[in-house]
N, C-alpha and C positions, 0 to 999 in steps of 0.2 A: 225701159222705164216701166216700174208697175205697181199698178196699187197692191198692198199689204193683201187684199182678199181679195177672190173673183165677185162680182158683182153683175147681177141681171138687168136687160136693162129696164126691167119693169121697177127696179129700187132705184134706179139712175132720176136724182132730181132735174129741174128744168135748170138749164146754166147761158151764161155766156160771158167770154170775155174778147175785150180788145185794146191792142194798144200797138206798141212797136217791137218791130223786130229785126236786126241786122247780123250779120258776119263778118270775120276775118279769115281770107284764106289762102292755099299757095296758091291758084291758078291764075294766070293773069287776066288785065283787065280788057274788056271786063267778062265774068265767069262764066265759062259755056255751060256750066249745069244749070243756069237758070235759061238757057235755052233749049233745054232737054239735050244737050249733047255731053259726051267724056270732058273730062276735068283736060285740062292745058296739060298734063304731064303725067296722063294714066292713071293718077292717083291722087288724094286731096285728103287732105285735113286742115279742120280751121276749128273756127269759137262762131258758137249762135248764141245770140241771150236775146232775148224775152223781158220785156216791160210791160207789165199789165194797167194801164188806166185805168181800167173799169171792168168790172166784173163778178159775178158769183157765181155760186153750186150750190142752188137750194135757199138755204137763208144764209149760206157760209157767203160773207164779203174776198173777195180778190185783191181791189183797188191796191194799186203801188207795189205791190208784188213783183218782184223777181223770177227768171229761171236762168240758170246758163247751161252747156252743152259743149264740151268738147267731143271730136266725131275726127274720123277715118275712113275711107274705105277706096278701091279699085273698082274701076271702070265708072260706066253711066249707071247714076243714082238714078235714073229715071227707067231703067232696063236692063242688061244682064250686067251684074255686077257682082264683088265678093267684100272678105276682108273688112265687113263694115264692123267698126266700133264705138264704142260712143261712154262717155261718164257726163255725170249730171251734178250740178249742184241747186238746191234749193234755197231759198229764201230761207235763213235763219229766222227772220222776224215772224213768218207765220206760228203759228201755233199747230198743233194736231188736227185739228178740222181742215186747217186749211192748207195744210201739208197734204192733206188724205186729198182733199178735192184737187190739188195741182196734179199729181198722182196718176189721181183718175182722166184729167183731160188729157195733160200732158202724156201721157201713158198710153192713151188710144181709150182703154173701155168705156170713156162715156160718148165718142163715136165722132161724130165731124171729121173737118179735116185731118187732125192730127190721127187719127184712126188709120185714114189713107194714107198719111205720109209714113207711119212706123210699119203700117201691112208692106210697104212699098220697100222702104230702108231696111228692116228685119237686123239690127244694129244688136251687136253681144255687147249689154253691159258690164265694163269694164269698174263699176261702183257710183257710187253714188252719196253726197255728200250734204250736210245742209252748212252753209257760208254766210258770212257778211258780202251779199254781192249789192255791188254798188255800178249803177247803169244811170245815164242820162244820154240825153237826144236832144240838140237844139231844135227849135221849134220849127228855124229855118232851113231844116236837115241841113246844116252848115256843117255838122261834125256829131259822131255819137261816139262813144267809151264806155267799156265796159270793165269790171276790174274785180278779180277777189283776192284780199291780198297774200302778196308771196307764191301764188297759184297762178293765177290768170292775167294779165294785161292785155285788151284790145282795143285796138280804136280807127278810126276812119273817118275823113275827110270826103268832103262832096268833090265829087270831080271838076274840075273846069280846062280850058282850055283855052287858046289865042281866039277864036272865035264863040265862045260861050259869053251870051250873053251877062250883063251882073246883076248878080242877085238871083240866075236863073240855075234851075236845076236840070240835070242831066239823066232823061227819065225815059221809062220804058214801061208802055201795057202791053195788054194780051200776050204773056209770056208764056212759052209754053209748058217751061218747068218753075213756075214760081215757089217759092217753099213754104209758103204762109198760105195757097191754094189761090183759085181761081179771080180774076177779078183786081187783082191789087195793083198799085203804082211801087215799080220800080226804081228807087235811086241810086245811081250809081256813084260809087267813092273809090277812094284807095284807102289801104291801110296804111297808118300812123302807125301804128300799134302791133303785134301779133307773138304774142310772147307765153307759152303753156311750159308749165310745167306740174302734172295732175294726173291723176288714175294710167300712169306710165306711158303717158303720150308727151313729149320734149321738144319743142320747138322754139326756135326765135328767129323773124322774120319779118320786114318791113317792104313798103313797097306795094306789096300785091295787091289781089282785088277784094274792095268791100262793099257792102250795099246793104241798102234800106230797103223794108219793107213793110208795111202796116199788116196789122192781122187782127179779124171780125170772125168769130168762128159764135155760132149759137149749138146747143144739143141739137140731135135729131128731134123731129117733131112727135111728140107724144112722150120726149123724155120728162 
């Protein structure tokens, strides 16, 4: 993912956004790439999408914004690994400004986390689309979905179990591959969901592992 121009980060306004973020994937549950280890079966692909609550770039507003992400790749996303791919859909709803500033975050050039996670994943985009994406997250991470139509279907279910308390969630810090970066509460689900068909990646798949994860990312300081 890139913005349309290279940009310094002396032009990079002051930004931040935060909100939710989950996936759908093959490995089972629940996902060793979020414990820094190889995918359950050598290799993985799944759906990331991105809810943005709140946020800007500059004077450009975020709020309610979308992103989705179908992705690929072999071995450990956290260390030697290949094969990595990835296509993107944007928020239709945005306009140009705020197409350009998702771009920029989501892209890496305005620097934070996502900077380290694409320096990290090094992902060949496969294209890149602007969608009617349509994402919700119960409040009580009880279930999230994500969806563009004809293209995408995901969704996942909080986990529970004979001994999981009710109404409780099934959660994990100090992870040490989290993908929203340092610091975040992990929840873990399964998927409902897991159905691609987009930028030539084909899958349908129920079952597997899904999880929640919030995501707080600000500019670098002095952006």
């Amino acid at each position: 993912m890139s913005a349309s121009e290279t940009t310094s980060p002396a032009t990079i306004p002051r930004w931040h956004v935060e909100g939710d973020w989950f996936d759908t994937c093959r490995c089972d549950v629940p996902c060793p790439c979020t414990f820094a280890q190889p995918p359950t079966y050598g290799a993985c692909d799944g759906v990331l999408a991105w809810h943005i609550d709140r946020g800007s770039y500059g004077d450009v507003p975020l709020d309610g914004l979308n992103v989705l992400m179908v992705a690929s790749f072999t071995g450990n996303v956290w260390g030697e690994h290949s094969d990595a791919y990835a296509g993107v859909f944007l928020d239709e709803r945005a306009d140009e400004a705020q197409r350009e500033a998702l771009l920029m975050i989501f892209g890496g050039q305005a620097g934070s986390w996502p900077a380290e996670l694409n320096s990290m994943f090094g992902a060949e985009m496969r294209g890149m689309d602007t969608a009617a994406i349509e994402m919700s997250v119960d409040e009580d991470l009880g279930s999230w979905r994500v969806s563009v139509p004809g293209r995408v279907d995901a969704a996942g279910e909080a986990l529970t179990g004979p001994t999981t308390p009710e109404g409780r969630r099934v959660q994990s810090t100090n992870m040490p591959g989290s993908e929203t970066g340092p610091g975040q509460v992990v929840t873990w689900g399964r998927a409902t969901r897991n159905r691609v068909d987009a930028f030539g990646f084909e899958w349908s798949r129920d079952g597997q592992s899904s999880k929640h994860i919030p995501f707080d990312w600000t500019g670098p300081d002095g952006a």
